[in-house]
C-alpha positions, -999 to +999 in steps of 0.1 A: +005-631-133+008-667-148+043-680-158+045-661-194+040-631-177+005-621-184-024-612-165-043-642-163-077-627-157-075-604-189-067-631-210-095-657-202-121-626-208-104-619-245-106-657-248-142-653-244-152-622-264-135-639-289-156-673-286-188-677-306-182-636-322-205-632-351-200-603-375-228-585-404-222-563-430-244-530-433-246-517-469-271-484-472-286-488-440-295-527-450-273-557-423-265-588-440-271-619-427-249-627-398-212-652-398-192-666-375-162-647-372-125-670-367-097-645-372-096-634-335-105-591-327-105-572-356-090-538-366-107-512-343-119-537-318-120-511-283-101-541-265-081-549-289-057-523-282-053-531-247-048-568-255-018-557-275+001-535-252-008-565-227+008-590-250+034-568-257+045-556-223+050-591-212+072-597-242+091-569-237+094-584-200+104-619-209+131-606-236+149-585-205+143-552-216+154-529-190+129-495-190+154-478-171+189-459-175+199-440-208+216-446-245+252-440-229+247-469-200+224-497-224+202-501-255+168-484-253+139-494-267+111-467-279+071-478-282+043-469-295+017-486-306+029-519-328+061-490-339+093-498-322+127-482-321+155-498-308+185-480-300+217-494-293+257-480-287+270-510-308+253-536-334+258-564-311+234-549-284+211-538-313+213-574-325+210-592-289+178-570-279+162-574-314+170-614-313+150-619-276+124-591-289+118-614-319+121-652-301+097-642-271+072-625-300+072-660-318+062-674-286+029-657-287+022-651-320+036-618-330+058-614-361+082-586-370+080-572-403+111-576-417+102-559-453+092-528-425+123-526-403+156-509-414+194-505-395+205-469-389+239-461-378+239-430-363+273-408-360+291-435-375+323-424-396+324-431-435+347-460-430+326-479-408+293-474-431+315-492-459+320-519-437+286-522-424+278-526-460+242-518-477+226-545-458+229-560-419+216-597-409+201-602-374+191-639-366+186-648-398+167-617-410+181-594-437+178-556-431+184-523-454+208-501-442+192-463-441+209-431-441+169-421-427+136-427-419+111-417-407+097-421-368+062-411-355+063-380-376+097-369-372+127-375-395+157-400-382+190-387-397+222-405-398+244-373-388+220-366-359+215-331-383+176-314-380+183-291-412+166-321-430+141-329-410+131-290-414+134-287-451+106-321-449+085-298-423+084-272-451+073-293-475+044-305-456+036-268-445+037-263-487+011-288-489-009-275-466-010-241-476-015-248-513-043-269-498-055-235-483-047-213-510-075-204-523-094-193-489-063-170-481-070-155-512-107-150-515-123-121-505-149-137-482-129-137-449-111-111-437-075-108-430-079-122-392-093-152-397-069-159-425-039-149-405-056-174-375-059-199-403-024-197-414-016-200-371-038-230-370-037-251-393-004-246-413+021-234-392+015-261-366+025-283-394+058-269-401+068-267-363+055-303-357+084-312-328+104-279-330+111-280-293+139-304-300+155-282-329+184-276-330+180-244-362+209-234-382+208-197-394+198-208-425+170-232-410+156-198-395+161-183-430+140-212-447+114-206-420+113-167-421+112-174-464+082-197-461+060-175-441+065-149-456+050-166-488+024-172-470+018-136-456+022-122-494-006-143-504-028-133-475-021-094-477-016-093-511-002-068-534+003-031-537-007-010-559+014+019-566+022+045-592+044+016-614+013-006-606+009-035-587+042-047-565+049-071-538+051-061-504+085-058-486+098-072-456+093-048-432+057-040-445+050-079-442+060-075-403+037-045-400+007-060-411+013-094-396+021-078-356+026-113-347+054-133-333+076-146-366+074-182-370+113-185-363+103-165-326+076-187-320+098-215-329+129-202-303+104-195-279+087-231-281+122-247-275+123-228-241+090-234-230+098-273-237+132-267-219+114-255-188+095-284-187+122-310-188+142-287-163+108-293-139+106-329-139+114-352-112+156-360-112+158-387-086+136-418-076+123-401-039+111-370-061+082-395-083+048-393-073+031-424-069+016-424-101+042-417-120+075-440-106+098-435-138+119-409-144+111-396-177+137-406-209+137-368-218+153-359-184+182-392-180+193-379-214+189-339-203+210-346-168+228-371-184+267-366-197+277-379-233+308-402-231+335-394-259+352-368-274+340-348-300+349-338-336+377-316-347+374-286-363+344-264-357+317-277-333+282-281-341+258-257-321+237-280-292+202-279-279+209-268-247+236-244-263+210-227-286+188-224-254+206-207-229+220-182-258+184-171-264+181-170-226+212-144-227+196-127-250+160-122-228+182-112-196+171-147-180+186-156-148+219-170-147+206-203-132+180-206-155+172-244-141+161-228-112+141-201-122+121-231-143+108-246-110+085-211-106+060-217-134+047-180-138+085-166-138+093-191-166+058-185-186+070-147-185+100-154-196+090-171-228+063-144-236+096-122-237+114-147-259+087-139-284+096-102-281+130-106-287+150-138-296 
């Protein structure tokens, strides 16, 4: 390691690939002739990755950003790729992790897109977002104020709520089905292979980081409505005395003898539950390839500081979860039972059944 941090080795080789590179252009099979080539590894260069996450780690390094502990104890900081998220209890440890983030990236030649980033108070009351205002300043830099966006697929919400980022699930299975709609009506394939294409291709889409749900009753309802549109148009009508009709309910659930998608859905959240309950809780239980304890479990054995709410309390994860358990006749202890792999793989099999 030199004194920035970095792997000196690595970068004197990406010096070198990077001295004397020459670049053609192939149009219908023909190469131009070939140019020197001054703007450093391009997109889709196979080291260029690794020379980022490199450059980046020792950023992250010189800034101070501590990898371990939760939300409730310090700001947290989520990577992937050149996308970052950092989370913060207050705007001043937002501010002071983004300020050493951005001076230490100057340092080496990395910029933050400022046009790209946006502030997102989470949980905040109404009288604190008026003060906050429709904009926040961070060393210098101007950023929009959000009430959501979007985060490797899955929808940030400013009153932590996941009815919205189902409704936007639904809309992308739409797409996708639309997309699909005329092979789930022709009469070329049969009604398995639609039904496996409907599995496969767009109801992954709409349960794209369900695990972490946590499903109102009419979130389930929303689910249960949108594949059942898409069972109508793979079964198809009836035709009757009064002519054609549309199929019921029930006669939907016949056809289909399939876990729903709001089963599958339940059943996915305690399959995902059983894993976190399984991973390592305490430093001498880490392997020696893996010597973190994984975010997903400080936050799962962690407990939240604060009071909540008045009135009526908003249903939890882990709430939602052990009712379906209740409902399966799980264990009691349901953390334990998770350490025996083929107990727990039984009991969500059952979930399917029933929840």
């Amino acid at each position: 390691m030199d004194e920035n941090g970095f792997p000196g080795k690595l970068i004197r080789l990406t010096r070198m690939t990077m001295d004397g590179a020459r670049c053609c252009v192939k149009i219908s099979g023909a190469e131009s002739d070939s140019f020197p080539s001054l703007g450093g590894l391009r997109q889709g260069d196979g080291i260029s990755c690794l020379c980022f996450n490199v450059v980046l780690e020792g950023v992250m390094r010189r800034a101070g950003f501590n990898m371990r502990g939760t939300i409730f104890s310090k700001s947290n900081q989520f990577c992937y790729a050149d996308d970052m998220d950092i989370v913060g209890r207050t705007l001043k440890a937002v501010a002071d992790a983004y300020t050493g983030l951005k001076r230490e990236a100057e340092k080496v030649g990395l910029r933050v897109n400022v046009a790209k980033t946006k502030y997102l108070l989470a949980g905040g009351t109404e009288s604190l977002r008026a003060r906050i205002g429709p904009c926040v300043t961070i060393d210098g830099d101007e950023f929009e104020v959000v009430e959501e966006f979007v985060y490797l697929g899955s929808l940030v919400t400013s009153d932590n709520s996941c009815s919205r980022e189902i409704r936007r699930r639904i809309i992308a299975g739409s797409r996708a089905y639309f997309g699909l709609h005329k092979s789930l009506r022709s009469r070329k394939f049969s009604l398995h292979t639609k039904c496996s294409i409907y599995k496969s291709l767009i109801r992954p889409v709409v349960l794209y980081g369900h695990e972490t749900w946590t499903m109102l009753e009419e979130d389930l309802r929303a689910l249960s409505v949108f594949e059942r549109r898409v069972l109508r148009t793979i079964f198809g009508g009836v035709f009757g005395n009064d002519g054609w009709r549309r199929r019921m309910n029930h006669e939907l659930a016949q056809l289909y003898n399939e876990p729903s998608i709001r089963k599958v859905a339940k059943a996915g959240r305690l399959q995902w539950a059983g894993h976190v309950a399984r991973m390592p809780e305490r430093p001498e239980q880490l392997s020696q390839r893996n010597q973190r304890i994984n975010p997903a479990k400080l936050v799962f054995v962690s407990e939240p500081v604060g009071t909540r709410r008045r009135g009526v309390q908003r249903a939890r994860w882990v709430d939602q979860v052990e009712n379906d358990l209740e409902r399966v006749g799980a264990p009691q202890n349901w953390r334990q039972a998770a350490m025996d792999r083929a107990c727990w793989r039984r009991i969500v099999q059952q979930a399917k059944l029933m929840v």
